[in-house]
C-alpha positions as a printed NumPy array, in Angstrom:
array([[ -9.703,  10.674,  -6.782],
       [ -7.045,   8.206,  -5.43 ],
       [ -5.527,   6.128,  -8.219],
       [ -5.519,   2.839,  -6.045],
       [ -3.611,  -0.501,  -6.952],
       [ -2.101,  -3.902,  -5.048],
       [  0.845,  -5.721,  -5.601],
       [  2.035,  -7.646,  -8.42 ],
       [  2.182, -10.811,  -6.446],
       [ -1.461, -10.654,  -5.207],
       [ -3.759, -12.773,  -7.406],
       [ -6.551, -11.388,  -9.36 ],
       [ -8.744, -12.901,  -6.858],
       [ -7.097, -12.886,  -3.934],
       [ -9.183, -10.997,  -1.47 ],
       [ -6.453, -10.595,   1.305],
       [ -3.947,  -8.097,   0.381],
       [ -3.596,  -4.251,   1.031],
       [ -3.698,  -1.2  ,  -1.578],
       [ -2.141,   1.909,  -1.886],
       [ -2.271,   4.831,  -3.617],
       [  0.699,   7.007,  -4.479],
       [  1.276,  10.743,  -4.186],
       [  2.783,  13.316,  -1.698],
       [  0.985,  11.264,   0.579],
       [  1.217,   7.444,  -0.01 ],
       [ -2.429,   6.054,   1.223],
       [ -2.794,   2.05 ,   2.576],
       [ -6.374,   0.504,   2.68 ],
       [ -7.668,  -2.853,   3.428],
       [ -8.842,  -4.379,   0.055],
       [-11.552,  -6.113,   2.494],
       [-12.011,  -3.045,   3.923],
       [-11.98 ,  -0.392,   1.806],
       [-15.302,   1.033,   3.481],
       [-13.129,   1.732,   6.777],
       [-10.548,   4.25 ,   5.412],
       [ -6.854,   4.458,   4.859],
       [ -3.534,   4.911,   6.697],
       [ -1.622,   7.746,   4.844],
       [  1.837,   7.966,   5.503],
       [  4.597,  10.676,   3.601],
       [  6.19 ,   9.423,   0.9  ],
       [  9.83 ,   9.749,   1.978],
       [  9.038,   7.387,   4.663],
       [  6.838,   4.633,   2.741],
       [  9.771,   4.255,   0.472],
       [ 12.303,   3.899,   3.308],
       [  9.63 ,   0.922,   4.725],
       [  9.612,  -0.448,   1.078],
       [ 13.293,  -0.142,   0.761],
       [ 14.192,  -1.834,   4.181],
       [ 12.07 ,  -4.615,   2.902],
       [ 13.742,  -5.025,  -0.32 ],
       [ 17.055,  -5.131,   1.626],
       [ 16.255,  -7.285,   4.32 ],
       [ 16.109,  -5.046,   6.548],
       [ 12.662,  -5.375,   8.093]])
């Protein structure tokens, strides 16, 4: 079982936002969506993405 959560910044009720779910592998679903699946990505390279868009970067 995925341990799934959303930003911070995304309301309680705000319906249009993503998840993801941390590991090896970090997972990205739709929280409209969730029925549809997930993007998995490795981790190295979501936390480059994150990190470029803490710097500006992206």
């Amino acid at each position: 079982m995925n341990d799934w959560h959303k930003s911070s910044y995304s309301g309680a009720k705000d319906p249009n936002c993503v998840e993801v779910a941390e590991g090896p592998q970090t997972l990205v679903r739709d929280t409209r969506h969730r029925d549809l699946g997930y993007l998995a990505f490795p981790a190295d390279e979501w936390q480059a993405f994150v990190d470029g868009l803490r710097t500006g970067d992206l």
